[in-house]
C-alpha positions in Angstrom: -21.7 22.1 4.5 -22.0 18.4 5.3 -23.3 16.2 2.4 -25.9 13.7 3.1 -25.9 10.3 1.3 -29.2 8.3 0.5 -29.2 4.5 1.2 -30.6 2.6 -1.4 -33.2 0.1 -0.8 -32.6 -3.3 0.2 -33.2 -4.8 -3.9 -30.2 -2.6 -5.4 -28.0 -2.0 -2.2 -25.0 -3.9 -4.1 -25.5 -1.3 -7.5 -23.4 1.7 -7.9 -25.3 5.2 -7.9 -25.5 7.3 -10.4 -26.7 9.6 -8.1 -23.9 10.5 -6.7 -22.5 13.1 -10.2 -26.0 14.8 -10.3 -25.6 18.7 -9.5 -22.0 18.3 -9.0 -19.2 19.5 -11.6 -15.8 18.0 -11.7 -12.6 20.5 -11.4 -10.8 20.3 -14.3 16.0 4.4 -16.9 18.5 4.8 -16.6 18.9 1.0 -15.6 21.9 0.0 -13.6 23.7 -1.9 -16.7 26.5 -4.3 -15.7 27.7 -8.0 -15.5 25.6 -10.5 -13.6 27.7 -12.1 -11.1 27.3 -16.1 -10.9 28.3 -17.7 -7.2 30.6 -20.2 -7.6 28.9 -23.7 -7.7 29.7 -24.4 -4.0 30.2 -20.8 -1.9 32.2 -20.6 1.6 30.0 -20.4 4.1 30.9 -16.9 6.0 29.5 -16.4 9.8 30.3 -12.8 9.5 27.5 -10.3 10.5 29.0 -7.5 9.3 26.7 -5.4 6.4 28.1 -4.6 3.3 29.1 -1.3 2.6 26.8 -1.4 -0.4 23.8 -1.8 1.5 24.4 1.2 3.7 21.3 3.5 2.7 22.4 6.7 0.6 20.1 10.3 0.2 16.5 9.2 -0.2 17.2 5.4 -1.1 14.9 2.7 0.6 15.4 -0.9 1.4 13.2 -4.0 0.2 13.9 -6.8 2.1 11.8 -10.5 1.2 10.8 -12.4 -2.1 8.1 -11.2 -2.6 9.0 -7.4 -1.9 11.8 -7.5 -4.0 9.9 -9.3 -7.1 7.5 -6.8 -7.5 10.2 -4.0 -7.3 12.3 -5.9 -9.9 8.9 -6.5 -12.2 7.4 -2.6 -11.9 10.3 -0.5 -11.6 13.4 -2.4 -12.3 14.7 1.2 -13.4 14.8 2.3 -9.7 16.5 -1.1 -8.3 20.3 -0.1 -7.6 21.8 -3.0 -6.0 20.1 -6.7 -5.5 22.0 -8.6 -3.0 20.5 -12.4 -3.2 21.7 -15.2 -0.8 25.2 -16.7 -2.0 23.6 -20.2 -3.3 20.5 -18.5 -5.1 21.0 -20.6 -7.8 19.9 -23.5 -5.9 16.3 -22.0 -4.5 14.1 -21.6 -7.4 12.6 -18.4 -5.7 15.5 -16.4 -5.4 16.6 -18.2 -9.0 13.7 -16.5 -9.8 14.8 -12.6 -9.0 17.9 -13.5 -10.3 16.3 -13.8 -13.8 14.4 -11.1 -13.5 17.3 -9.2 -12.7 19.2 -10.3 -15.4 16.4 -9.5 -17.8 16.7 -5.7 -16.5 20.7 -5.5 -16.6 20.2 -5.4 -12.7 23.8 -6.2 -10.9 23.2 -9.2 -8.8 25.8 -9.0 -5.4 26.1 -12.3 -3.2 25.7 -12.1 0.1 26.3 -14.7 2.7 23.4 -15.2 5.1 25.4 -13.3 7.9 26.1 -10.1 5.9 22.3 -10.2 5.2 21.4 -10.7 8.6 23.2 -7.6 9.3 21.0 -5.9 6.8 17.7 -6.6 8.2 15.8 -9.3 9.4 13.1 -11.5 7.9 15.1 -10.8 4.5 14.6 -14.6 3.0 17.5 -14.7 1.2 17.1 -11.5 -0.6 18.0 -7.4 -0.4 17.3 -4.4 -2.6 18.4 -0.8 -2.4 16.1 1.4 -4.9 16.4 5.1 -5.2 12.4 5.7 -5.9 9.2 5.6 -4.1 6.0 5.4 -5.6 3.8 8.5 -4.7 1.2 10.5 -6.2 -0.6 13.9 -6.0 -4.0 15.0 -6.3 -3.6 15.9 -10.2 -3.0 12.2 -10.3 -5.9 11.2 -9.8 -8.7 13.4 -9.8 -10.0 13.0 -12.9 -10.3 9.3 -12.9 -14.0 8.5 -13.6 -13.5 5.3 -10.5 -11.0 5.9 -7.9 -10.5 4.5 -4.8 -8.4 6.2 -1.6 -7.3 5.3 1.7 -6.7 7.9 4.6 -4.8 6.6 7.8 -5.6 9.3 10.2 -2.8 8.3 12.8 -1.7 4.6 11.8 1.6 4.1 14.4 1.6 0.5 13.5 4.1 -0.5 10.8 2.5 -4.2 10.1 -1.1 -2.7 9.3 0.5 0.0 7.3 2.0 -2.8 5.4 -1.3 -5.0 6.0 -3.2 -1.9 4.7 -1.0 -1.6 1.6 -1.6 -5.0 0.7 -5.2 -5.0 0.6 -5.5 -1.6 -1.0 -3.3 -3.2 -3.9 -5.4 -6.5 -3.9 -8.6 -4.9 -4.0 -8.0 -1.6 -6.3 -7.5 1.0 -4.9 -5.1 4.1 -6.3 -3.3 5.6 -2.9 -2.7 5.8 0.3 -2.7 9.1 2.1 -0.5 9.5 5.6 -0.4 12.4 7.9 3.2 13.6 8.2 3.4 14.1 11.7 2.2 11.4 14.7 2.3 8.7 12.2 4.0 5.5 10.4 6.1 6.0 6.8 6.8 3.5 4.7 9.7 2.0 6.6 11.1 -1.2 5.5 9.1 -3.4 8.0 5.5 -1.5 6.4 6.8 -2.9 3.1 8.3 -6.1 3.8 4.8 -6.8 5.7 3.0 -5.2 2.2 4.8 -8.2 0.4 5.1 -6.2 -3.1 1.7 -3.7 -2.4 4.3 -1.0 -1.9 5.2 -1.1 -5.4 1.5 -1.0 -6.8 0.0 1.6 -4.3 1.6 5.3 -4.0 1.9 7.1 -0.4 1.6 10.5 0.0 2.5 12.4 2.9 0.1 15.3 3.9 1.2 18.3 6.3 -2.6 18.5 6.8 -4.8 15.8 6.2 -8.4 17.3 6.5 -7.3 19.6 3.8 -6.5 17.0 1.8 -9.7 15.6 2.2 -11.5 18.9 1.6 -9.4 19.0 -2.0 -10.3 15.5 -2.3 -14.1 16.5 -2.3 -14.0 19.3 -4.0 -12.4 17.1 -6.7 -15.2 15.2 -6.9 -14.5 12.3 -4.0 -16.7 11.3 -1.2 -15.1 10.7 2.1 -16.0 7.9 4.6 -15.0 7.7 7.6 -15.3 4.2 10.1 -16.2 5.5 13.3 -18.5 3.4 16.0 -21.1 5.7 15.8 -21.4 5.5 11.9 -24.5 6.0 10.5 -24.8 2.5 9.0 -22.7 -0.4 7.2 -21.0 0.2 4.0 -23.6 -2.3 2.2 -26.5 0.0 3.1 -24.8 2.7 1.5 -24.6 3.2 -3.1 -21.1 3.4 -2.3 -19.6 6.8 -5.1 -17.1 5.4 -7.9 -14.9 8.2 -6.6 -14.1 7.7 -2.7 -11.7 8.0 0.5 -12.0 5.8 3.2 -10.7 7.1 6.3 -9.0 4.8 8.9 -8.5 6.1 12.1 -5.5 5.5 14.4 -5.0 1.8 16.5 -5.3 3.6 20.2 -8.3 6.5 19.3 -9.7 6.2 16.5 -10.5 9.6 14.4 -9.4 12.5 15.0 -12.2 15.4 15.4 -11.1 17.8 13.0 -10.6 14.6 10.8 -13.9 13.6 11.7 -15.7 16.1 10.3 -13.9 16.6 7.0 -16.2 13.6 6.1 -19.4 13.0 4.5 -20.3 9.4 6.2 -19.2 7.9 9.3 -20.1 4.1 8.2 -19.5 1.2 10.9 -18.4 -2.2 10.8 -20.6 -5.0 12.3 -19.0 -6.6 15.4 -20.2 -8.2 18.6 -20.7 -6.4 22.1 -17.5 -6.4 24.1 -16.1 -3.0 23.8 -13.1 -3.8 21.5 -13.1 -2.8 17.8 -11.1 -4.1 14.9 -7.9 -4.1 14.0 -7.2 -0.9 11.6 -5.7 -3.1 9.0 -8.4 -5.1 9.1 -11.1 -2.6 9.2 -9.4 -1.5 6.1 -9.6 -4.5 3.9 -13.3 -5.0 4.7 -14.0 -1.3 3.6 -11.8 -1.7 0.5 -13.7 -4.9 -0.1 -17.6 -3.3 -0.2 -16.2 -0.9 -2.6 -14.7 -3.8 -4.5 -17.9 -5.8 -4.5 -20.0 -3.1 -5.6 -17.4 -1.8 -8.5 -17.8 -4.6 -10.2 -14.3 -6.0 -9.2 -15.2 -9.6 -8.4 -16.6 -9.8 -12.6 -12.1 -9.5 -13.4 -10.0 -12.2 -13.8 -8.5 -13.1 -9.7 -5.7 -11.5 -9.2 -3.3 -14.3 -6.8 -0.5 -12.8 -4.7 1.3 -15.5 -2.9 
């Protein structure tokens, strides 16, 4: 039975409910160790675009290419980093000086690479390469009986920039997960994380065979699920927005899906101007994630800066 959510009045929109629990019960290293290698004080310079065997992706390994990727993978589980390849003059940029100390604190082996081999590995790699053999996920026993947690649902994301866009903001802004349909949809490829610039660390992806059941466990759990559809209801502001909650993002070409549709409690819509486009979904996301944010309390914490 669909669930029907009471705006509050215009004085208190921005308070948190405490409506919303009434009536309802809740269900119940090994770190790679070895030498650091030092470059010599001026390296050859190598044109050769060939990768290095020890970048070549093994079993269910992943690649992080960028600064700021590979810093927060190297600061949250340096454990899982198996090889760090950093440009062959790294001593000499104070940003890839910088993962080579944090890699030295964590016993993490430190391979040079010249700028060809790592253009072989991937583009828009800044100097810097990681191979780690873990990726963060979570289930539902993970988090249903958090007293605040927030969700994101990509119903049919194909995009892997506003994956990575999404990841970001849901790290930024607080929230716990992000689930992703397992067919007719984006994984967390290395462009998604290279784009999330270190959210893919901080926000767990799981993979759902069927994601309106995973919203119906998600409710009977305790969460409320919003969906961002045109014909919402309202805005998010208008609405005393549950501690516990799942916004929904529908795909970039169409939106929700029906059966998605209905798993949800609230369709809630974005203010825009006539003109027949929409938002962006990444974008869409982070001003969801934001209302929840606002009325959380989350602007009262020290700022959080992620350069």
């Amino acid at each position: 039975m669909k669930r029907s959510i009471r705006k509050p009045a215009k004085k208190d929109a921005g308070r948190a409910s405490s409506n919303f629990q009434k009536g309802r019960a809740l269900p119940a290293k090994a770190a790679a160790s070895s030498a650091i290698h030092r470059p010599v004080q001026n390296p050859p310079r190598s044109a050769s675009k060939k990768m290095s065997p020890a970048f070549q992706l093994n079993g269910k390994e992943r690649l992080s290419l960028g600064i700021h990727s590979v810093r927060e993978a190297l600061k949250i589980r340096p454990h899982a980093v198996k090889r760090l390849g950093l440009r062959e003059d790294y001593l000499r940029a104070p940003q890839l000086k910088e993962l080579a100390d944090l890699a030295e604190a964590s016993k993490v082996e430190i391979k040079p690479l010249t700028a060809g081999e790592l253009d072989a590995i991937g583009s828009g790699h800044q100097g810097t390469a990681a191979i780690l053999n873990e990726t963060p996920t979570f289930k539902l026993n993970d988090v249903k009986d958090l007293p605040r947690c927030v969700l994101i649902a990509c119903d049919g994301i194909e995009d892997p920039t506003n994956l990575g866009a999404i990841l970001r903001s849901a790290w930024l802004l607080g929230a716990k997960g992000v689930l992703l349909p397992q067919d007719r949809s984006v994984s967390l490829t290395t462009a998604a994380a290279k784009v999330a610039s270190g959210g893919a660390e901080h926000v767990p992806v799981e993979i759902c065979s069927n994601l309106p059941r995973e919203l119906e466990l998600l409710r009977e759990a305790g969460f409320w699920i919003f969906g961002l559809a045109e014909k919402g209801t309202g805005f998010p502001w208008e609405f005393r927005l549950p501690e516990k909650l799942v916004w929904v993002i529908g795909s970039e070409s169409s939106g929700l899906r029906v059966s998605v549709e209905r798993a949800c409690d609230e369709l809630v819509k974005l203010p825009q101007v006539p003109g027949g486009s929409s938002f962006n979904a990444a974008v869409s996301a982070s001003m969801a994630l934001y209302e929840s944010a606002r009325q959380h309390g989350l602007a009262s914490q020290a700022p959080h800066s992620a350069s």
